[in-house]
C-alpha positions as CSV (number, residue, x, y, z in Angstrom):
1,X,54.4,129.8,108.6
2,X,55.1,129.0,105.1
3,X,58.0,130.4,104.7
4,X,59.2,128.0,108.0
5,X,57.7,124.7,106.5
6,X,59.9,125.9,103.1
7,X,62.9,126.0,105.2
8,X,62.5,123.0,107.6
9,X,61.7,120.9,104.0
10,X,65.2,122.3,102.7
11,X,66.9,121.3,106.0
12,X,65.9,117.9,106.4
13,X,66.3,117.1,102.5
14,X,69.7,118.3,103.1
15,X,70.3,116.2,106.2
16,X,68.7,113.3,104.2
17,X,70.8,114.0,101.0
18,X,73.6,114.0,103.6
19,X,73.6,110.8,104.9
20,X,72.0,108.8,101.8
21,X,75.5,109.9,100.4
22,X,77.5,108.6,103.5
23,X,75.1,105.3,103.3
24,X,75.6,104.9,99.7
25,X,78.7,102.5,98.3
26,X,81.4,103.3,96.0
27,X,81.0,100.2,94.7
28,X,77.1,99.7,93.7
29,X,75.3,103.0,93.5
30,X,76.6,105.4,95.0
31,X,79.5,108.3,93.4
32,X,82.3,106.7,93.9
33,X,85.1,108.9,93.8
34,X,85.6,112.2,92.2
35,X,89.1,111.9,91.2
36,X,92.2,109.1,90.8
37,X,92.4,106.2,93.4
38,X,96.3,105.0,93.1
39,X,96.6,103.2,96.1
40,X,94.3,100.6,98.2
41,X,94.8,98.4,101.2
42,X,92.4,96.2,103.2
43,X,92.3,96.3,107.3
44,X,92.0,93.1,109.1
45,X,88.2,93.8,110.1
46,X,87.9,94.3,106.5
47,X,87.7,98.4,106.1
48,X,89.5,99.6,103.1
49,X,91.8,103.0,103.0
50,X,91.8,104.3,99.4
51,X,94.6,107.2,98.2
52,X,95.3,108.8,95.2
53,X,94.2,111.9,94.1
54,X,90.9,113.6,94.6
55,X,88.6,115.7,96.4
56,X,85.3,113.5,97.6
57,X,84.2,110.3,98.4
58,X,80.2,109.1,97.5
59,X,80.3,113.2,97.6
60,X,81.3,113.8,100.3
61,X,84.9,116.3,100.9
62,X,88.0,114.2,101.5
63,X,91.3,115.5,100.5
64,X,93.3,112.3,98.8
65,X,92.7,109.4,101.9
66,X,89.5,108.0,102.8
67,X,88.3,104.6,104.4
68,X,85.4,102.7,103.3
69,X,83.1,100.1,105.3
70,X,83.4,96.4,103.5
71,X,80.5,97.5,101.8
72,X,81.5,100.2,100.1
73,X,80.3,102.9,102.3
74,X,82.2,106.0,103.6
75,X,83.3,105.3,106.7
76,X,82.5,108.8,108.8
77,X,84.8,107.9,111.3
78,X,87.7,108.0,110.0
79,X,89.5,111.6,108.9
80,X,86.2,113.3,109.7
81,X,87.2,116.4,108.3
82,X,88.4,117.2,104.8
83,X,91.5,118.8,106.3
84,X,93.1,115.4,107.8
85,X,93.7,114.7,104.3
86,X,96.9,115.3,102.5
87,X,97.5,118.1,100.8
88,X,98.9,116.7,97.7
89,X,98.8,113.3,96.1
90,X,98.8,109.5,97.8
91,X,100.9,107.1,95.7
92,X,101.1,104.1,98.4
93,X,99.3,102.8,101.8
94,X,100.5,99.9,103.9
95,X,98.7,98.6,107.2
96,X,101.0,97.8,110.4
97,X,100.3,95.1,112.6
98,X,98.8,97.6,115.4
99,X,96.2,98.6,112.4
100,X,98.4,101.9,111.8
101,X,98.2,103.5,107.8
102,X,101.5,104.5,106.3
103,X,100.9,106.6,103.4
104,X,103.6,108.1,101.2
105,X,102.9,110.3,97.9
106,X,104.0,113.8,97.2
107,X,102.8,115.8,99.8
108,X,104.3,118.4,102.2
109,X,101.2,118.0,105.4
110,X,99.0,115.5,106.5
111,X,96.3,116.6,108.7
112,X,97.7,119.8,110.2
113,X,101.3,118.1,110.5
114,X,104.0,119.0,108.0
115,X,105.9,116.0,106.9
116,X,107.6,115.5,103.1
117,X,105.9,112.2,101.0
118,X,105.8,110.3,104.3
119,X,102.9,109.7,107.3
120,X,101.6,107.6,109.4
121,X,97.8,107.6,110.4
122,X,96.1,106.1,113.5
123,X,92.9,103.8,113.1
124,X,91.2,106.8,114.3
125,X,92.1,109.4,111.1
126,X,94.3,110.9,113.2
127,X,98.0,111.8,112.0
128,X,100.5,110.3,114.4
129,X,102.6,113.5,115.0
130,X,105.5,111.8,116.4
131,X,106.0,109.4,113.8
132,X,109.4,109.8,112.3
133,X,110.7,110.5,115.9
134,X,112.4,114.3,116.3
135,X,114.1,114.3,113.3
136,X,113.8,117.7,112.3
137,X,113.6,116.2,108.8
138,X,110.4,114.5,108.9
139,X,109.9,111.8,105.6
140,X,111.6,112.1,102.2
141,X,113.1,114.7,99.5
142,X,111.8,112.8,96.7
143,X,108.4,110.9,95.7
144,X,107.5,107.6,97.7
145,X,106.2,105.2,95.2
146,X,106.1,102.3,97.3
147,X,105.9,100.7,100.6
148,X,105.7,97.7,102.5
149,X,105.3,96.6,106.5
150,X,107.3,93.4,107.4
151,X,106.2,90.8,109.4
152,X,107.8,92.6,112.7
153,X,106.4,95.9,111.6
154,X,109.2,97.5,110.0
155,X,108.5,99.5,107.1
156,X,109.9,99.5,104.0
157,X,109.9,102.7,101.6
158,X,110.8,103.0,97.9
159,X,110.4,106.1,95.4
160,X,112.7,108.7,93.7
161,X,114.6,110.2,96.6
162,X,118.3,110.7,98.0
163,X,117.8,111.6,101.7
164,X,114.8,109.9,104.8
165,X,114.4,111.7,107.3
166,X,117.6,113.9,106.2
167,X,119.8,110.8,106.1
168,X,121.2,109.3,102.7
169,X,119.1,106.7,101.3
170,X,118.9,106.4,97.7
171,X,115.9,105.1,96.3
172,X,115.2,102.7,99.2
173,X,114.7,102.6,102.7
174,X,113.5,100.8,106.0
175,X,111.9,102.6,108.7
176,X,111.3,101.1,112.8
177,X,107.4,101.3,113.2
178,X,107.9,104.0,114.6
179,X,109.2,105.9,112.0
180,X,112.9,106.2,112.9
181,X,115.5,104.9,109.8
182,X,116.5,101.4,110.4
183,X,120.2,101.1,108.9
184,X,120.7,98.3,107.0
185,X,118.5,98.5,103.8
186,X,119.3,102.0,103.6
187,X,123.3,101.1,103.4
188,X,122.2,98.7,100.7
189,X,120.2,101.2,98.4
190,X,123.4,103.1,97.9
191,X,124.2,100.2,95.4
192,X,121.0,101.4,93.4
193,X,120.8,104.4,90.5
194,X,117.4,104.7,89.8
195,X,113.5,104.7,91.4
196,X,112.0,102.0,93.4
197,X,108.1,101.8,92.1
198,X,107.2,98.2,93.9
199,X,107.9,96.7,97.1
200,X,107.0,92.9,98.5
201,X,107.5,92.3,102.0
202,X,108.5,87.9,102.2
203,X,108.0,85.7,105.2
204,X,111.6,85.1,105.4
205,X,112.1,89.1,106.3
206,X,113.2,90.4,103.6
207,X,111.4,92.5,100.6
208,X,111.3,92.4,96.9
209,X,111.7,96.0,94.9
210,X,110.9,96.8,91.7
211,X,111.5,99.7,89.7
212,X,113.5,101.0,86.9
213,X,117.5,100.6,88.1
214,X,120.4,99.0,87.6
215,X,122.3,97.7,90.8
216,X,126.0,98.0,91.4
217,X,127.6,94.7,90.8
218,X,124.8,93.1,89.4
219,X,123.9,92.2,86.1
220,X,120.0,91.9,86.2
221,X,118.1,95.2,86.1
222,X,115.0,96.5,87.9
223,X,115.0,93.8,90.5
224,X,116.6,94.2,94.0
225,X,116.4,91.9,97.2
226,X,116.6,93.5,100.4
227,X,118.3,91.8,103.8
């Protein structure tokens, strides 16, 4: 009898420990996070998807992407397992309109879905498996360093790279939202020579990169406006 009291204690401290760490907030209290966070963005209901590069969140296992309630807390809903998580490192995050997470990094799967630097998650945690269309060269050869969504949803993608989604695109891209390449910013990154590291999406529809570059047939450096 003892020995059953022993073990019921251990089990429900354990399930207590559990959820006090799912309760408590990264940002007052509670663990934080166990490695680097390199990326952040902010739903519209407020939530907050944090990538980079680490292995728990408030302690609890999640492999480079987690969400977070407004207050800080772990958000248990979202990429429940620590699998969903990529298996390499998160450099950027954008939200879409429909409240869909474009992540890009240097990875090779996210979730159970292979994919080069480039994915797309649900609101869910889920990894939208079709996202890039049937390419058969899903995401990028190089690191994404950057991205932006657009007012009508496209995305754009900057990094060190030559090919999306086995096309050429140096440096700079623009994806449909549903991952398929868009054409004309990817014409126009032919004209760069070197990585895109920021991106700005403008009202007027078109985006601001930054990086280290020069442009063809243009004198300033580092600086490139997207159509």
């Amino acid at each position: 009898m003892k020995w059953f009291l022993l073990i019921l204690a251990v089990s429900v401290g354990a399930a207590y420990a559990q959820s006090e760490a799912a309760l408590s907030s990264a940002f007052s209290g509670g663990e934080g996070v166990n490695g680097e966070v390199k990326a952040v963005a902010v739903q519209a209901d407020g939530k907050i998807v944090i990538g980079g590069k680490f292995t728990a969140v408030n302690g609890i296992p999640r492999n480079n992407i987690a969400r977070l309630n407004a207050d800080g807390s772990l958000d248990r809903a979202f990429s429940e397992k620590q699998a969903n998580g990529v298996n390499g490192q998160i450099n950027a995050l954008a939200i879409q309109p429909d409240g869909g997470i474009i992540v890009g990094g240097l990875f090779t799967q996210a979730g159970q879905v292979e994919t080069m630097n480039l994915a797309r998650y649900k609101t869910d945690g889920s990894v939208d498996k079709n996202f890039g269309g049937a390419s058969g060269a899903p995401g990028t050869n190089g690191v994404v360093l950057a991205l932006a969504v657009q007012g009508d949803g496209k995305i754009v993608v900057g990094g060190n790279f030559n090919t999306v989604l086995g096309q050429p695109c140096r440096s700079l891209a623009r994806l449909k939202a549903d991952g398929t390449l868009d054409g004309l910013v990817s014409a126009q990154s032919a004209r760069l020579n070197g990585p895109v590291m920021a991106l700005a999406a403008a009202p007027d529809g078109t985006s601001i990169a930054g990086g280290l570059f020069t442009v063809e047939n243009q004198s300033a450096r580092s600086l490139f406006q997207t159509k």
